[in-house]
C-alpha angles and dihedrals in degrees: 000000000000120000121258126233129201123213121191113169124120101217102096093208086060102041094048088047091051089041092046089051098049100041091050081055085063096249123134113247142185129179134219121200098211141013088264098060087033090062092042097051095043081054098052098032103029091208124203089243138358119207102200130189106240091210116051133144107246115025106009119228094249097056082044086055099045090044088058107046084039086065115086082217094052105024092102092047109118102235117179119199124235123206142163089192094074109171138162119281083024095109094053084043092060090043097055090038085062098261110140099210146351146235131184129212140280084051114220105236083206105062085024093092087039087055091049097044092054098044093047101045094034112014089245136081 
């Protein structure tokens, strides 16, 4: 059965680029447009990993991510950060928010399977 991924990002071009390359990768995924959707369908799907846009209109990433390790139900789902505001001391900031990883934008197609395949098989990428 193949592992199912979680995007939640609201620009359309990224999200069909991240869904593309993962399908492609032969993972089941589904896709949420905003941190509200994206708390609602984790719930309802517990995916293996999320990866989840840090800056949306609506419910942030970071208040959808908090809202998930905070449940009792979602608090052990792997969920990886997305920015295109990537500074310096981010990275620590997503960490000690819950997130279990981070990637910055514009995302490497390239590294971007690797990634998967290591948060997925060891928690870590």
């Amino acid at each position: 059965m193949p592992y199912k991924i979680l995007i939640v990002e609201d620009n359309a071009n990224n999200s069909s680029l991240l869904m593309d390359i993962l399908t492609y990768h032969g993972y089941e995924v589904t896709v949420a447009v905003d941190g509200q959707e994206g708390v609602t369908l984790a719930i309802k799907l517990m995916p293996d990993l999320i990866l989840m846009d840090i800056q949306m209109p609506g419910m942030d990433g970071m208040t959808a991510g908090s809202i998930l390790k905070g449940d009792p139900l979602t608090r052990g789902l792997k969920i990886i950060a997305l920015t295109s505001f990537a500074m310096q001391g981010d990275e620590e900031k997503f960490l000690a928010a819950g997130f279990d990883g981070y990637i910055s934008k514009p995302i490497s197609t390239r590294e971007l399977p690797a990634l998967i395949k290591k948060w997925l098989e060891h928690g870590v990428a």
